[in-house]
PyMOL Python script that loads the backbone (N, CA, C, O; Angstrom):
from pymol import cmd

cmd.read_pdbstr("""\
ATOM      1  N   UNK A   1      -2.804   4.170   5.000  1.00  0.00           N
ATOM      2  CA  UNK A   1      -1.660   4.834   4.409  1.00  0.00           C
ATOM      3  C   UNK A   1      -0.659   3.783   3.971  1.00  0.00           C
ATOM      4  O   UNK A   1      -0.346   2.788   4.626  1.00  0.00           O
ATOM      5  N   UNK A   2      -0.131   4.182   2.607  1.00  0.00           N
ATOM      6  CA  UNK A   2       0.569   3.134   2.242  1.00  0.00           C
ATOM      7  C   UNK A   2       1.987   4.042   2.032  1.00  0.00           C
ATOM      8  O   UNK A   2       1.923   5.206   1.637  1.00  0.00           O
ATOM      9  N   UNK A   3       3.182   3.424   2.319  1.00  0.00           N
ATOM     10  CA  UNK A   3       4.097   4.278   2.015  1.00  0.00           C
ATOM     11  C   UNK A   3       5.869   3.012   1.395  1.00  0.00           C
ATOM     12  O   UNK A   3       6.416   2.015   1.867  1.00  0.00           O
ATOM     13  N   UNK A   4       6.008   3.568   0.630  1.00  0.00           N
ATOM     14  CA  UNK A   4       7.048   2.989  -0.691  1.00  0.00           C
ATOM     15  C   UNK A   4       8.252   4.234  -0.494  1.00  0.00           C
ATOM     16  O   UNK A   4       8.112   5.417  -0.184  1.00  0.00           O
ATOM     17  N   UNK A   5       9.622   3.342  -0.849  1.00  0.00           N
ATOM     18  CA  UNK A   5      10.715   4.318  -0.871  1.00  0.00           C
ATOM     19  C   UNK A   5      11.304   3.723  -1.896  1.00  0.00           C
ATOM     20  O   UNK A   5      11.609   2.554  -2.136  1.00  0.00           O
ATOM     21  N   UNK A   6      11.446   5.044  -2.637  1.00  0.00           N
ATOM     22  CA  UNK A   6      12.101   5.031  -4.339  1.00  0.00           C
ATOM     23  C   UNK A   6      13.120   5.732  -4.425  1.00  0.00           C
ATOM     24  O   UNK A   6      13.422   6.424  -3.452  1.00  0.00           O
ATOM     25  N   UNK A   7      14.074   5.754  -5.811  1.00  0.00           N
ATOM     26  CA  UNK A   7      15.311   7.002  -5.761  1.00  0.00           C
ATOM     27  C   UNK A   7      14.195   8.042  -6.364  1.00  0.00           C
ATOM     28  O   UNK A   7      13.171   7.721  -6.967  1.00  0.00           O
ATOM     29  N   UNK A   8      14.624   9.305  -6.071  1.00  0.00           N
ATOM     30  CA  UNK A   8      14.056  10.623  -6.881  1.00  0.00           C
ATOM     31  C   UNK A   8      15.227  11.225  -7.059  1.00  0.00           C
ATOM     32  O   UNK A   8      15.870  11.743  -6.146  1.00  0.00           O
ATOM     33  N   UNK A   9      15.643  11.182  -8.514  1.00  0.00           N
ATOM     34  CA  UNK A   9      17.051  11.860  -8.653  1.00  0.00           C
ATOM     35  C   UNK A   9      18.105  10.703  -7.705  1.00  0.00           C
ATOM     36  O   UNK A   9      18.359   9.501  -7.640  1.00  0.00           O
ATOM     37  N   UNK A  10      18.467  11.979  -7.082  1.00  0.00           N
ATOM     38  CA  UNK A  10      19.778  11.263  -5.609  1.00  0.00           C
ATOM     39  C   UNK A  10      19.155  11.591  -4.362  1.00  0.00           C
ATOM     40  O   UNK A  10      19.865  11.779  -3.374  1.00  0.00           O
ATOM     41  N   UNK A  11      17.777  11.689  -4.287  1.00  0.00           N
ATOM     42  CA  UNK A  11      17.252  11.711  -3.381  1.00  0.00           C
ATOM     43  C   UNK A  11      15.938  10.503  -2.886  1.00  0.00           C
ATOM     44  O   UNK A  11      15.055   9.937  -3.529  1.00  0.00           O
ATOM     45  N   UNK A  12      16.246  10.483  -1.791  1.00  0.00           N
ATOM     46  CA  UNK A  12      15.271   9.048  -1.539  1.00  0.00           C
ATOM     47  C   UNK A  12      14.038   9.997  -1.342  1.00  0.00           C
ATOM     48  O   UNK A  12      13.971  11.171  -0.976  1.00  0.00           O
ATOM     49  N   UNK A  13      13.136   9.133  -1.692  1.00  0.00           N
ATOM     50  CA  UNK A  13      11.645   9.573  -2.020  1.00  0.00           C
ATOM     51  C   UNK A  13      10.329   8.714  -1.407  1.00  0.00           C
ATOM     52  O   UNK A  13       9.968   7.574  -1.700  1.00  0.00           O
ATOM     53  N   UNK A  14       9.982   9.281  -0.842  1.00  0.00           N
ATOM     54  CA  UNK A  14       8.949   8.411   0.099  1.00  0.00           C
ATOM     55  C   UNK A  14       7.423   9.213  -0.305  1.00  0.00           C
ATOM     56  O   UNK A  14       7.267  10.362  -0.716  1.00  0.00           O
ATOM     57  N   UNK A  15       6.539   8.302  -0.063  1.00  0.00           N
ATOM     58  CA  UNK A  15       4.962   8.071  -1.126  1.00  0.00           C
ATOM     59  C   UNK A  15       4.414   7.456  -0.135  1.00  0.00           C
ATOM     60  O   UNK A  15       4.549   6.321   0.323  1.00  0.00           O
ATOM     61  N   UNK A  16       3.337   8.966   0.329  1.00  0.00           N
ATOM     62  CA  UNK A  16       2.275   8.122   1.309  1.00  0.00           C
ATOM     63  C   UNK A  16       1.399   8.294   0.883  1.00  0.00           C
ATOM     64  O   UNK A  16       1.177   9.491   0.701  1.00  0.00           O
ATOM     65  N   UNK A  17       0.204   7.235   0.386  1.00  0.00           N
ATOM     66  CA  UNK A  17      -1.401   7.185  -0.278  1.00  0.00           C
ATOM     67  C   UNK A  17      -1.998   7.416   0.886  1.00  0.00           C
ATOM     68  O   UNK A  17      -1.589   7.125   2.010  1.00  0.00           O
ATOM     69  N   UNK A  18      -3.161   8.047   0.519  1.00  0.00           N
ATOM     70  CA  UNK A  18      -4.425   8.145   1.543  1.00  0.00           C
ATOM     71  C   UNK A  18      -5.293   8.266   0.734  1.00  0.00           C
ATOM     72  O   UNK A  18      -5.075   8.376  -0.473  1.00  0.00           O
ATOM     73  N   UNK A  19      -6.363   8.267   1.236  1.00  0.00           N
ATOM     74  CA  UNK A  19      -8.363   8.123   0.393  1.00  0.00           C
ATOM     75  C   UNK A  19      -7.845   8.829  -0.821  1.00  0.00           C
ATOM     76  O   UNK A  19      -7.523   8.395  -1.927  1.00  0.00           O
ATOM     77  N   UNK A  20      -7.853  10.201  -0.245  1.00  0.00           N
ATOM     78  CA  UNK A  20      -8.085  11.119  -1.246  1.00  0.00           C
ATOM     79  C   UNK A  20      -6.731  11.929  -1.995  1.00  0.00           C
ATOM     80  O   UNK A  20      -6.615  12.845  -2.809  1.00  0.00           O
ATOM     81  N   UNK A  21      -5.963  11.201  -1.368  1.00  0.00           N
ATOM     82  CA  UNK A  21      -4.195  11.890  -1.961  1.00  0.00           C
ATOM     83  C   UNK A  21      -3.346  11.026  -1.554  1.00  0.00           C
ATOM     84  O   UNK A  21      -3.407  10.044  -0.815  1.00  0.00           O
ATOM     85  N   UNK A  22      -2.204  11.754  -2.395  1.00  0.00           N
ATOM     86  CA  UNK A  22      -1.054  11.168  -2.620  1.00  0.00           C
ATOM     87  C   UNK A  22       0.049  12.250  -1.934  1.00  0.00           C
ATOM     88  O   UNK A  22      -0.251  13.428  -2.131  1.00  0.00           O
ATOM     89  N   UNK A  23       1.057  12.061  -1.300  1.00  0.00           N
ATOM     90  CA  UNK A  23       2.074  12.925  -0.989  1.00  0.00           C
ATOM     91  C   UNK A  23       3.669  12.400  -1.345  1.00  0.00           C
ATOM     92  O   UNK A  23       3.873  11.217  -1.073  1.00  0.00           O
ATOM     93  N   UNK A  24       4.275  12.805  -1.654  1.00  0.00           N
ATOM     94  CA  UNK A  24       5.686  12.857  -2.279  1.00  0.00           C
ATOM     95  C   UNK A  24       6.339  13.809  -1.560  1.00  0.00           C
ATOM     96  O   UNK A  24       6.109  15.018  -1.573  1.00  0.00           O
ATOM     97  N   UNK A  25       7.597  12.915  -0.597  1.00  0.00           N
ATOM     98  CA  UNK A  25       8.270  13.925   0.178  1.00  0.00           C
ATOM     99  C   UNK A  25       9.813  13.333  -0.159  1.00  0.00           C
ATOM    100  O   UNK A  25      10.154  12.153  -0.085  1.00  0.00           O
ATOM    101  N   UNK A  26      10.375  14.105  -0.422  1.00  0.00           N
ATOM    102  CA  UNK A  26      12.165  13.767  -1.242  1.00  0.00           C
ATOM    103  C   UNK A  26      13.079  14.716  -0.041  1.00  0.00           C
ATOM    104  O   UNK A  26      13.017  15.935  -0.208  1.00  0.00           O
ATOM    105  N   UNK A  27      13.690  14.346   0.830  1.00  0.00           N
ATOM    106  CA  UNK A  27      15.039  15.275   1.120  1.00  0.00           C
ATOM    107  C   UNK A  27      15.885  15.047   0.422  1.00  0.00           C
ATOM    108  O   UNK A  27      16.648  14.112   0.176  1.00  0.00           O
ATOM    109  N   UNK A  28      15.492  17.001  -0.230  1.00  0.00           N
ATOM    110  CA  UNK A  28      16.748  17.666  -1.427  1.00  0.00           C
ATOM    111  C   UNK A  28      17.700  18.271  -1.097  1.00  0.00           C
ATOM    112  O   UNK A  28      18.358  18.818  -1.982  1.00  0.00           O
ATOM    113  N   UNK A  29      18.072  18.377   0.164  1.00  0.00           N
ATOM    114  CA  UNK A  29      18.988  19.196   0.996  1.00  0.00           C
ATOM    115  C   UNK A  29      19.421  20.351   0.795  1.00  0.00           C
ATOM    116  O   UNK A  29      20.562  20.691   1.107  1.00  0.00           O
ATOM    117  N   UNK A  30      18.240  21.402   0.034  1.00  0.00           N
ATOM    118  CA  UNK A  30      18.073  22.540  -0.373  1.00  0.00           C
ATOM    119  C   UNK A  30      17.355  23.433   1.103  1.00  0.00           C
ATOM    120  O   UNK A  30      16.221  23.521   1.574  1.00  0.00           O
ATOM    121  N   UNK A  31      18.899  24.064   1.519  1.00  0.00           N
ATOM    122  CA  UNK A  31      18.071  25.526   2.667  1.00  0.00           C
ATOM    123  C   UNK A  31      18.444  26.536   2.145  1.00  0.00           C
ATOM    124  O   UNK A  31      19.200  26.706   1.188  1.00  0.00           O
ATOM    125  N   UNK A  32      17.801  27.373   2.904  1.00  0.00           N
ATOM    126  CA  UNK A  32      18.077  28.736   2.432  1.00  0.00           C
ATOM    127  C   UNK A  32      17.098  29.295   0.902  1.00  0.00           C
ATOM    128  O   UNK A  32      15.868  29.255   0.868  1.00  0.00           O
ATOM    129  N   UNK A  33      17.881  29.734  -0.130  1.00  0.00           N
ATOM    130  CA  UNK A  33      16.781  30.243  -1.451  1.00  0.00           C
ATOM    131  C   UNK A  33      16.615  29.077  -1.858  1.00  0.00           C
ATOM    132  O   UNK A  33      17.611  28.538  -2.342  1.00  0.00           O
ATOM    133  N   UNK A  34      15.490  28.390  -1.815  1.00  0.00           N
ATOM    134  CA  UNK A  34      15.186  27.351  -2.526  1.00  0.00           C
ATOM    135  C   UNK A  34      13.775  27.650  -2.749  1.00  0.00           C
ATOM    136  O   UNK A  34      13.211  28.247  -1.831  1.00  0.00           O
ATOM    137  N   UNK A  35      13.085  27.352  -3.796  1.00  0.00           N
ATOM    138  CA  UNK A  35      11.981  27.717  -3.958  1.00  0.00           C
ATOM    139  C   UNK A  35      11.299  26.774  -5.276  1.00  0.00           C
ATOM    140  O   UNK A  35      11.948  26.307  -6.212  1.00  0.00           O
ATOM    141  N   UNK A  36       9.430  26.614  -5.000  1.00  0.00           N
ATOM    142  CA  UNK A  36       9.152  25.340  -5.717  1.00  0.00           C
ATOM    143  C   UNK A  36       7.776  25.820  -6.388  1.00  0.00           C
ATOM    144  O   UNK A  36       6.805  26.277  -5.785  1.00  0.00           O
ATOM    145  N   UNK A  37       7.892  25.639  -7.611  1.00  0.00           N
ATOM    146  CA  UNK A  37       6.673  26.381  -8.126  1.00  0.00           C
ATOM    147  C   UNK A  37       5.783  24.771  -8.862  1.00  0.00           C
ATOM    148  O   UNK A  37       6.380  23.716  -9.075  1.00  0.00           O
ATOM    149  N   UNK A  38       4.372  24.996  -9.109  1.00  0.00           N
ATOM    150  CA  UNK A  38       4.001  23.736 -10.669  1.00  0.00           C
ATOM    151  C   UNK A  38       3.352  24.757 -11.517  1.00  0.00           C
ATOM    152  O   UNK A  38       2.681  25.740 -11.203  1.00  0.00           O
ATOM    153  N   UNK A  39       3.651  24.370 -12.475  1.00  0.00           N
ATOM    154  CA  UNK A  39       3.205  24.831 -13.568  1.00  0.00           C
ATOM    155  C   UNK A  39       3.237  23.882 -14.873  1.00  0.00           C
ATOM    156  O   UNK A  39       4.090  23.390 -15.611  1.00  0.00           O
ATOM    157  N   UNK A  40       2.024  23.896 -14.764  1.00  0.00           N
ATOM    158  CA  UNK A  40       1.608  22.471 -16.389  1.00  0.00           C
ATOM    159  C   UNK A  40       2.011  21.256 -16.254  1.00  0.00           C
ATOM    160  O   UNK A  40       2.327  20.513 -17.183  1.00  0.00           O
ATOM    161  N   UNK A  41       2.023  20.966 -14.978  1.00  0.00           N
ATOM    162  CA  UNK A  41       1.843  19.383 -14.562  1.00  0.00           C
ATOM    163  C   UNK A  41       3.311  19.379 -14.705  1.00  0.00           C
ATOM    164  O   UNK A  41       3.722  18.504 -15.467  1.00  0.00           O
ATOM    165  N   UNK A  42       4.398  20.296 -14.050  1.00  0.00           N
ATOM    166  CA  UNK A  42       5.633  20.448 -14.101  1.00  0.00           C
ATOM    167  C   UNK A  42       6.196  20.584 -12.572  1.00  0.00           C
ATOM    168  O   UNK A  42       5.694  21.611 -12.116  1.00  0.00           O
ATOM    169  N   UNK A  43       6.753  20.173 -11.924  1.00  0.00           N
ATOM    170  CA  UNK A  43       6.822  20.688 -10.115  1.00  0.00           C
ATOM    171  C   UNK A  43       8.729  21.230 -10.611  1.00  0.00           C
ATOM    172  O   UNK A  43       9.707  20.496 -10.747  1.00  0.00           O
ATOM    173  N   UNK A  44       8.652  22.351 -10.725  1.00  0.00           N
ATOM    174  CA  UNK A  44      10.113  23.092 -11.051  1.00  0.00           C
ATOM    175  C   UNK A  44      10.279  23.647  -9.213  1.00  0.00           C
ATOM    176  O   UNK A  44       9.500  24.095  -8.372  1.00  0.00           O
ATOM    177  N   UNK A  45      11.780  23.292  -9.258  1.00  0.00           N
ATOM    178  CA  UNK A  45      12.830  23.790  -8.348  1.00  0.00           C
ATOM    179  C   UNK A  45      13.773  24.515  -8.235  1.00  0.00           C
ATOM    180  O   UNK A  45      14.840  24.053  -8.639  1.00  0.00           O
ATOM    181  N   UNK A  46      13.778  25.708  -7.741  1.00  0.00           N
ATOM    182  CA  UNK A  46      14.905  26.489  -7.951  1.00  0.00           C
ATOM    183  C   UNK A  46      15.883  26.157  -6.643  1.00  0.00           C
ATOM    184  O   UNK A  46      15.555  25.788  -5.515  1.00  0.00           O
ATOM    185  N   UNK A  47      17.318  26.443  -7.250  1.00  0.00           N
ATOM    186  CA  UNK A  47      17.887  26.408  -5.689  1.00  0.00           C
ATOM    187  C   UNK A  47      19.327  26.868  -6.442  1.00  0.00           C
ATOM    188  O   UNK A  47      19.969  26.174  -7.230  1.00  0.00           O
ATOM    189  N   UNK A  48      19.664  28.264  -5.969  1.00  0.00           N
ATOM    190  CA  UNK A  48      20.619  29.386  -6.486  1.00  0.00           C
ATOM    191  C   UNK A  48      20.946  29.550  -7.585  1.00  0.00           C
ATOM    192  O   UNK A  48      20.772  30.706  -7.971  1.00  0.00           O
ATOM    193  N   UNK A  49      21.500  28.650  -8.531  1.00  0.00           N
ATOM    194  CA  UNK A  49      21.738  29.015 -10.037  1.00  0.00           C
ATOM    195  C   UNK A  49      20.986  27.434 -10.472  1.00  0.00           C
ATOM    196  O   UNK A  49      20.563  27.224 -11.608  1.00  0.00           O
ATOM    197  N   UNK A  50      20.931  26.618  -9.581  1.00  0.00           N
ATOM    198  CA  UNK A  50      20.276  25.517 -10.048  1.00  0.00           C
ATOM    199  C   UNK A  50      18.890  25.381 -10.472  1.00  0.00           C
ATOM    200  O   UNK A  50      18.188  26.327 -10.114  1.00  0.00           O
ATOM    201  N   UNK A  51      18.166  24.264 -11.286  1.00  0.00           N
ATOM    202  CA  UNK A  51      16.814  24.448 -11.596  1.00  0.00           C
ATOM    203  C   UNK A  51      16.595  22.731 -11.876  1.00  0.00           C
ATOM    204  O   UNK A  51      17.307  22.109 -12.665  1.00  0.00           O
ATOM    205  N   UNK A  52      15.408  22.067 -11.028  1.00  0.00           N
ATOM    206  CA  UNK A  52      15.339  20.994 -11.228  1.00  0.00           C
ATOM    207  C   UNK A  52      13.855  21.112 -11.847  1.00  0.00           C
ATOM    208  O   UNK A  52      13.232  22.173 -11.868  1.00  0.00           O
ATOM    209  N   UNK A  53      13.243  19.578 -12.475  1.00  0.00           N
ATOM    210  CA  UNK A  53      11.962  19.365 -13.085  1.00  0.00           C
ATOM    211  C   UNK A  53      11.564  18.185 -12.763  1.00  0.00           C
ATOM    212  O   UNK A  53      12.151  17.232 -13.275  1.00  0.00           O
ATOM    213  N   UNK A  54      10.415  17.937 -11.788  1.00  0.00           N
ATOM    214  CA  UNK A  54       9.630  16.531 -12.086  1.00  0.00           C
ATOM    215  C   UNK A  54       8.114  16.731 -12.407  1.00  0.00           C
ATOM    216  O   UNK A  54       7.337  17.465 -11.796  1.00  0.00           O
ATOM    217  N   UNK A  55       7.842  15.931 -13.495  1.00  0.00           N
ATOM    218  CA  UNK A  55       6.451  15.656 -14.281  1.00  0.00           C
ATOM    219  C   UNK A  55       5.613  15.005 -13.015  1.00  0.00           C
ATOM    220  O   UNK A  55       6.006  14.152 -12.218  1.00  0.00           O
ATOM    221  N   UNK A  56       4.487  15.594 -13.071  1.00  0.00           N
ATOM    222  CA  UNK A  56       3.214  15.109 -12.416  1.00  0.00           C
ATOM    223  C   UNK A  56       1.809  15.301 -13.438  1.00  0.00           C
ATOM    224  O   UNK A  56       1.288  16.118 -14.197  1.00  0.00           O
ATOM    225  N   UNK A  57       1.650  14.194 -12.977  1.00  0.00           N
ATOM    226  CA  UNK A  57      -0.217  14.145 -13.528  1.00  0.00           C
ATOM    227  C   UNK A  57      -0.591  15.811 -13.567  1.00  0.00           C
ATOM    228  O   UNK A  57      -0.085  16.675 -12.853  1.00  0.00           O
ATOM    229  N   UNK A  58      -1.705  16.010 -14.692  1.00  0.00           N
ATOM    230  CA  UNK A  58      -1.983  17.637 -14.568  1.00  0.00           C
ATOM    231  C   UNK A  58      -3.367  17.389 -13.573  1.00  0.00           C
ATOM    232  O   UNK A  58      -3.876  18.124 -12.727  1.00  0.00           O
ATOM    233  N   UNK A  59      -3.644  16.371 -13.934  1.00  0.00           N
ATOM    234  CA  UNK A  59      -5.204  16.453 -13.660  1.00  0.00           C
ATOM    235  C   UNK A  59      -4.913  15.951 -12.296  1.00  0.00           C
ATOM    236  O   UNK A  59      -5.684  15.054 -11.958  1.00  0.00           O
ATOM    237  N   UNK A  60      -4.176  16.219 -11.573  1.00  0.00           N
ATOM    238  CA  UNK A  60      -3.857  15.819 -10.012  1.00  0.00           C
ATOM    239  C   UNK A  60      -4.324  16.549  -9.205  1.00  0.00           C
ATOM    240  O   UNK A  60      -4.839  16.058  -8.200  1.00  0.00           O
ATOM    241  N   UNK A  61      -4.279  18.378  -9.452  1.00  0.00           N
ATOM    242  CA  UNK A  61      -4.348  18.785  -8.733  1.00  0.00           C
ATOM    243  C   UNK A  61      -2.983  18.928  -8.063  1.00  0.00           C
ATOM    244  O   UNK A  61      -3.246  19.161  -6.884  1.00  0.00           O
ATOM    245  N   UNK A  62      -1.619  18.906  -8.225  1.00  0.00           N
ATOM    246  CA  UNK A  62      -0.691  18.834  -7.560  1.00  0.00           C
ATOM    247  C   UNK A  62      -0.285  20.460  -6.654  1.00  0.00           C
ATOM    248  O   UNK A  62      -0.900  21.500  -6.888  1.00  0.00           O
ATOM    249  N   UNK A  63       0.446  20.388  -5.995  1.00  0.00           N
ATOM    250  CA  UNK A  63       0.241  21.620  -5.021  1.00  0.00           C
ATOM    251  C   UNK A  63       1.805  21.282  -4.640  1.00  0.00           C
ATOM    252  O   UNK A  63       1.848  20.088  -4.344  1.00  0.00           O
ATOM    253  N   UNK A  64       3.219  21.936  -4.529  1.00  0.00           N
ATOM    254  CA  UNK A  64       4.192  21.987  -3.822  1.00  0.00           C
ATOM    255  C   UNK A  64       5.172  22.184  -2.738  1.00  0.00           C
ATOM    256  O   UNK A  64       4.879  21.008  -2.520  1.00  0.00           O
ATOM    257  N   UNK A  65       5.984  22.475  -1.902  1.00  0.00           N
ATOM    258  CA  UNK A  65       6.113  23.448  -1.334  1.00  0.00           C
ATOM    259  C   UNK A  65       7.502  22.517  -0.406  1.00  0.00           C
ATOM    260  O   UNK A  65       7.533  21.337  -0.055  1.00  0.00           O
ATOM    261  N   UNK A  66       8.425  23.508  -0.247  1.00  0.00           N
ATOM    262  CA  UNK A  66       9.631  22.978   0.286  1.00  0.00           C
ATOM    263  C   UNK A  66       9.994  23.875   1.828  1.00  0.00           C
ATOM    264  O   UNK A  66       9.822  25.094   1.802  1.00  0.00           O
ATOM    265  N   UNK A  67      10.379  23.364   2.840  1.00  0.00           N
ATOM    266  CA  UNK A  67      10.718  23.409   4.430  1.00  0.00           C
ATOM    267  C   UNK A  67      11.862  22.682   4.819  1.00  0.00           C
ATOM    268  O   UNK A  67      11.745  21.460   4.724  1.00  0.00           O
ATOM    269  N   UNK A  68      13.241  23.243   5.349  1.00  0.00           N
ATOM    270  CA  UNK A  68      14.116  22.214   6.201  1.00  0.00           C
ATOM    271  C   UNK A  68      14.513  21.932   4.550  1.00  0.00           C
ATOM    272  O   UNK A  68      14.431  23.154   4.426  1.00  0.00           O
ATOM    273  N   UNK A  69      14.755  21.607   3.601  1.00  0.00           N
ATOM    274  CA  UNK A  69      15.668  21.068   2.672  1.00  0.00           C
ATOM    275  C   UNK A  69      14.541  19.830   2.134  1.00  0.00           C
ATOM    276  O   UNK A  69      14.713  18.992   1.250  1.00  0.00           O
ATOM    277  N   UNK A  70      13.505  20.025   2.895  1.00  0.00           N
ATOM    278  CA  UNK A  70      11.868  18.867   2.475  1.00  0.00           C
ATOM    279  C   UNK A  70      11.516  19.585   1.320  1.00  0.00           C
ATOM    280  O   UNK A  70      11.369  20.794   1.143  1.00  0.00           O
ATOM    281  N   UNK A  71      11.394  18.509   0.479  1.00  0.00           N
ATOM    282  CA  UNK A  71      10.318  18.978  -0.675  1.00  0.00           C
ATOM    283  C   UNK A  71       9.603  18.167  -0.726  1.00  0.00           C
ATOM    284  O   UNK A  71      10.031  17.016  -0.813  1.00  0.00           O
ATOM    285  N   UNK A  72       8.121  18.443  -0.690  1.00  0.00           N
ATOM    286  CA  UNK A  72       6.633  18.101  -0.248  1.00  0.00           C
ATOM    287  C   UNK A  72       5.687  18.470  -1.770  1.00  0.00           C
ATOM    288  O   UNK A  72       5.655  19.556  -2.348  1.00  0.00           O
ATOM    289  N   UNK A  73       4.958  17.175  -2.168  1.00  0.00           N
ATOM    290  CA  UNK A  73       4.079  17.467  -3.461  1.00  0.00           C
ATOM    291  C   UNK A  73       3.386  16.490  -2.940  1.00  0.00           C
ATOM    292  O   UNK A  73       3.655  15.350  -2.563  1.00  0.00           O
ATOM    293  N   UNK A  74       2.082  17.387  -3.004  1.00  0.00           N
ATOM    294  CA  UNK A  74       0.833  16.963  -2.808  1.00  0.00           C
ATOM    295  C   UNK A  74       0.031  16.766  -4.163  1.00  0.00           C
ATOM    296  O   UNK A  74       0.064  17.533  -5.126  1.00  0.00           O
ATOM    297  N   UNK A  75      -0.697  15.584  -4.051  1.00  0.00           N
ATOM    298  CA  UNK A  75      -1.194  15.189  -5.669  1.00  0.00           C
ATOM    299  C   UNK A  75      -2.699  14.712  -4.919  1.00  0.00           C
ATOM    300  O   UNK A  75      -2.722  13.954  -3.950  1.00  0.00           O
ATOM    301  N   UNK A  76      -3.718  15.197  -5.441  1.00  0.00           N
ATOM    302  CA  UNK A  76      -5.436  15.506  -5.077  1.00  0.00           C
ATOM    303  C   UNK A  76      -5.433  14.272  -5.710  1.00  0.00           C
ATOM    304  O   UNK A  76      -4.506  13.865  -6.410  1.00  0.00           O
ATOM    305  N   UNK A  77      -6.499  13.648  -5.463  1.00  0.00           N
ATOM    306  CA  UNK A  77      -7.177  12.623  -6.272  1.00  0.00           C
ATOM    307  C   UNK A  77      -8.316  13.393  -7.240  1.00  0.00           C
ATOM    308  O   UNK A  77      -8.875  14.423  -6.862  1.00  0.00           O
ATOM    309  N   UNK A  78      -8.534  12.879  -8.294  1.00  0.00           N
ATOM    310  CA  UNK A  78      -9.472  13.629  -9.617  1.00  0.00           C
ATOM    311  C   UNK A  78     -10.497  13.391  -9.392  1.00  0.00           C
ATOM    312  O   UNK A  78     -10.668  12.338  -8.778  1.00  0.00           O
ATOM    313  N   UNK A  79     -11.395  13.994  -9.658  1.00  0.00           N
ATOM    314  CA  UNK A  79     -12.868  14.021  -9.470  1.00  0.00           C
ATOM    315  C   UNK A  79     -13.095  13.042  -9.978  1.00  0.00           C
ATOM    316  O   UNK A  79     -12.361  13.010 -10.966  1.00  0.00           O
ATOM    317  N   UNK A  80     -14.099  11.534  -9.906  1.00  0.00           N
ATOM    318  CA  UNK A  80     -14.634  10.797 -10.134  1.00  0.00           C
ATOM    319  C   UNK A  80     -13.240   9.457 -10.203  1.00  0.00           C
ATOM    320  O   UNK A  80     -13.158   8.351 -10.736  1.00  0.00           O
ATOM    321  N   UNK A  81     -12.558  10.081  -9.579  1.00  0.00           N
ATOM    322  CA  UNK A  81     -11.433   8.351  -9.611  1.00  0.00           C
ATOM    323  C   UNK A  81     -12.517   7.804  -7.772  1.00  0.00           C
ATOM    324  O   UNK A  81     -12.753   6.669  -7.357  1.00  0.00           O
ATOM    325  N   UNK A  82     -12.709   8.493  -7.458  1.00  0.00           N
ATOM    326  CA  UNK A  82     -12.809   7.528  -6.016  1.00  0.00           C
ATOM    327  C   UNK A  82     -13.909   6.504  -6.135  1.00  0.00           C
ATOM    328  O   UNK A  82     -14.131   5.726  -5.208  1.00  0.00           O
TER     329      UNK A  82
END
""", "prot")
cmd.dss("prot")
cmd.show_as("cartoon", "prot")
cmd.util.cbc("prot")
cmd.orient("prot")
């Protein structure tokens, strides 16, 4: 596991590799209605009248999902990269 800390937005952003994935975990300090959809290699955020956007690979496989004010994106590795 390899893990790197970047800005995401105004949020620090931490990147842990493994074999077969990638994970992207940002505290957005979003509780309560916050909610995280992808759509078209898009990872959209809602959080009350707000709406955020970060681009991901399509062919990732990416998968989302936010807990505690955590927002968590999971990115698959593609068939035939390994």
């Amino acid at each position: 596991m390899n893990s790197n800390q970047q800005l995401f937005d105004e949020a620090s952003l931490r990147r842990y590799e493994y074999e077969d994935s990638t994970v992207l975990a940002a505290d957005v300090g979003f509780v309560g209605d916050a909610s995280v959809d992808v759509v078209d290699g898009t990872v959209i955020v809602v959080a009350g009248d707000e709406q955020f956007e970060q681009e991901v690979p399509e062919s990732a496989g990416a998968r989302a999902f936010i807990n505690n004010g955590i927002l968590t994106i999971e990115l698959s590795a593609a068939e035939g990269d390994n």
